[in-house]
C-alpha positions in Angstrom: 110.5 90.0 103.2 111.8 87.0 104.7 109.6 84.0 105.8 110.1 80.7 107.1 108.1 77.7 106.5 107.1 76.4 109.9 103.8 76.3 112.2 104.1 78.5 115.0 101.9 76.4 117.2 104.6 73.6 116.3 107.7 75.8 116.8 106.8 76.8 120.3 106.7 73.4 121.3 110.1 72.0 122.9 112.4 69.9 121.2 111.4 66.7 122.9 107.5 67.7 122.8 107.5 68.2 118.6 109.4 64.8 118.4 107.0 62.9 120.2 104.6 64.1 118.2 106.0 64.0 114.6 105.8 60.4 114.3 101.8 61.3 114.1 102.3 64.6 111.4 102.3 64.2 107.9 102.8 67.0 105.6 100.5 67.5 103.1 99.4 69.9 100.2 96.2 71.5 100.1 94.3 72.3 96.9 92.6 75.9 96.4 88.7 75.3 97.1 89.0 72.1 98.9 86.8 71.7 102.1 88.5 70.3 105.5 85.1 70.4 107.0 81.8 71.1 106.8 78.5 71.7 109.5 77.7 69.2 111.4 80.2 66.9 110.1 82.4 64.7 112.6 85.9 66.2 112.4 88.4 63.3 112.0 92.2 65.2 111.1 93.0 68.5 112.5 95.6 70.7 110.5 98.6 72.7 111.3 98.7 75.1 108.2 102.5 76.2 106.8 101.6 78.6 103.9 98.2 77.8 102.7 95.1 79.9 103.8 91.9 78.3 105.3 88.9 80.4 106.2 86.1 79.6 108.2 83.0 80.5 106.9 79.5 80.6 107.4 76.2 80.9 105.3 72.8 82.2 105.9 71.6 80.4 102.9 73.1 79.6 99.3 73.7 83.1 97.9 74.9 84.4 101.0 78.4 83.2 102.6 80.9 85.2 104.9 84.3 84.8 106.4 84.3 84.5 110.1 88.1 83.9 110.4 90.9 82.9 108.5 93.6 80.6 109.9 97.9 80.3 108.6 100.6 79.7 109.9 99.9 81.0 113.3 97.3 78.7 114.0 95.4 75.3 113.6 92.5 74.6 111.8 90.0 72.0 113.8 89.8 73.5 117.2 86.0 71.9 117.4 88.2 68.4 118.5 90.2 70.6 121.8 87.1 71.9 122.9 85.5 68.5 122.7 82.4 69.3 120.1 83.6 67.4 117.4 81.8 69.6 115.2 81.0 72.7 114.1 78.5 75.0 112.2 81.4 76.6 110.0 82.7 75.2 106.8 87.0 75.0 106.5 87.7 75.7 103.5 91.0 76.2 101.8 91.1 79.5 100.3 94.5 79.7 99.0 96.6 76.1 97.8 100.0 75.2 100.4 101.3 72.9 102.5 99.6 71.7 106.0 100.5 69.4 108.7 97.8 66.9 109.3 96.8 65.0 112.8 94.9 63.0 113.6 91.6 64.1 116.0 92.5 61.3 118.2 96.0 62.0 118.3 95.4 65.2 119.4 93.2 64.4 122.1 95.6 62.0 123.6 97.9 64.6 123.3 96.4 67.2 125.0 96.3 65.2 128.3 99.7 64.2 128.4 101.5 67.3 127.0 100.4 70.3 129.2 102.4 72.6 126.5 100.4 71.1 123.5 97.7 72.0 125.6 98.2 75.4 126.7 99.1 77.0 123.1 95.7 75.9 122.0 93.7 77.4 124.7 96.5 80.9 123.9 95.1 80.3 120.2 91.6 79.5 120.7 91.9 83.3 122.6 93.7 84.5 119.9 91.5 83.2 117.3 88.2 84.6 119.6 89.7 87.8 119.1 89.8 87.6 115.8 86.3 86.7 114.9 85.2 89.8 117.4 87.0 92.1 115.8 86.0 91.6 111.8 82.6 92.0 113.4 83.7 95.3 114.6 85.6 96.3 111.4 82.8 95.7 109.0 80.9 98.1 111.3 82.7 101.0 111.3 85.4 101.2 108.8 85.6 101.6 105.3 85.7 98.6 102.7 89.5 100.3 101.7 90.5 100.3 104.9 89.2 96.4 105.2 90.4 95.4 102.0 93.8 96.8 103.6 93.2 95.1 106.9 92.3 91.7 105.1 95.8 91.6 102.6 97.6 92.2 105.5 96.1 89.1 107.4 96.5 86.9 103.7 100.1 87.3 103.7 100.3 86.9 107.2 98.6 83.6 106.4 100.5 82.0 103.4 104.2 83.7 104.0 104.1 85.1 100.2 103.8 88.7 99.0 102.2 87.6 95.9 98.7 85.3 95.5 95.5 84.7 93.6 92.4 86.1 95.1 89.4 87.2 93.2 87.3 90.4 93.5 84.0 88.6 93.5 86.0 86.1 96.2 87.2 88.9 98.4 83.5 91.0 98.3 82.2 87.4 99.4 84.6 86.9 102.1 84.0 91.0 103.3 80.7 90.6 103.2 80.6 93.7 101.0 79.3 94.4 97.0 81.9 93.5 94.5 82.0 97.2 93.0 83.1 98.0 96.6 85.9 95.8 96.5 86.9 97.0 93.3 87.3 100.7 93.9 88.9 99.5 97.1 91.5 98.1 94.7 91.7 100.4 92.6 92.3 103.3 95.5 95.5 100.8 96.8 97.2 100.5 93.8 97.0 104.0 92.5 98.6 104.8 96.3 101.6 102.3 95.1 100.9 99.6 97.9 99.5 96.6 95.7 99.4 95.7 92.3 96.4 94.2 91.1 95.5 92.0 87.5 93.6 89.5 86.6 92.9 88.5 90.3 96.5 88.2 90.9 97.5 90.5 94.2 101.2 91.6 95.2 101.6 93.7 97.9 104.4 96.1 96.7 104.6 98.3 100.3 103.7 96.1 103.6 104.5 99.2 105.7 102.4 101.9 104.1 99.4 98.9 103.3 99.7 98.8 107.2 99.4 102.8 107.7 96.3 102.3 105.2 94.7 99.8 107.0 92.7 100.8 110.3 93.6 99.2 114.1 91.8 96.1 113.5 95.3 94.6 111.8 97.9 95.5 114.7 94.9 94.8 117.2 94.5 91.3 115.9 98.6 90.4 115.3 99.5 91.9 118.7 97.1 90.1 120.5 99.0 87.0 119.0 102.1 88.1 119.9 101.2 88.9 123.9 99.5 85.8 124.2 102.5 83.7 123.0 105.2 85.9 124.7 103.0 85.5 128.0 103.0 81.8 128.0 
């Protein structure tokens, strides 16, 4: 499958738009496991992922912590500074090691004023991203853990443009919100069908297009709501 290493908030902006703002990007690399932000805390850099995975998660107490949303290439991570909070009660954590752009929060803001494009993709992506966190609650209602597990890999590789990455099954039951032994049958049931191979928590996805027939709506729900909202703009 062919990918290209680029933000698509960043992409969509013209020419003259990204330039004026690259002299305030710097591309960094993110470590596997290191927090952006956590609750409550003032949010000082906002982050324009290339192909590392962040999720946003959120904890009932120390034993019990669950993906909200997960944020790649097609996003930003730090939306808290748009909407003027600051803050949130969400951790960013980065789930899978890449590169990110990095701005500053008051960068941004200045930003958003003047550049009405800037400005416009993030309200598209804070729909998008809205839609996203309303629809895991719906999948973990009503569909099966194989059919999530499907869903979720699908959403990954969305996330860090690779068809091959490290991810846990104690990791992916936290991020479910599901029992590990789930998880693993989940596993299991994909990659006697052919569409992943799974060792040693190292995941490939072998066949995108039948991992996609496997998966329920929630996937092509999720993407194409994306895709309308940054065709419509």
């Amino acid at each position: 499958m062919y990918y290209t290493l680029e933000n698509q908030l960043l992409a969509a902006l013209s020419d003259s738009e990204y330039q004026h703002l690259a002299p305030h990007l710097e591309e960094i690399s993110l470590a596997a496991a290191e927090i952006l932000y956590k609750p409550g805390e003032n949010i000082e850099f906002v982050y324009f992922p290339l192909n590392a995975m962040i999720s946003f998660t959120s904890s009932l107490d120390e034993r019990l912590t669950i993906e909200v949303a997960l944020v790649g290439n097609e996003g930003m991570v730090g939306l808290p500074v748009f909407w003027g909070g600051d803050s949130t009660i969400n951790t960013a954590i980065v789930q899978i090691k890449g590169n990110t752009m990095k701005l500053a929060a008051d960068v941004l803001r200045s930003e958003c004023v003047q550049n009405k494009t800037l400005r416009n993709l993030l309200l598209i992506y804070t729909q998008s991203l809205f839609t996203q966190v309303s629809q895991n609650g719906v999948c973990r209602a009503n569909h099966t853990i194989e059919k999530q597990l499907a869903r979720w890999l699908l959403s990954v590789q969305d996330c860090i443009q690779l068809d091959e990455f490290v991810l846990t099954q104690e990791f992916i039951s936290q991020m479910l919100g599901v029992r590990r032994a789930g998880v693993s049958e989940a596993s299991t049931a994909l990659q006697k069908m052919g569409l992943i191979r799974y060792s040693r928590g190292r995941i490939e996805i072998l066949d995108r297009i039948a991992l996609e027939s496997a998966s329920c709506s929630c996937y092509h729900i999720i993407k194409n709501e994306l895709i309308r909202l940054l065709d419509s703009r």
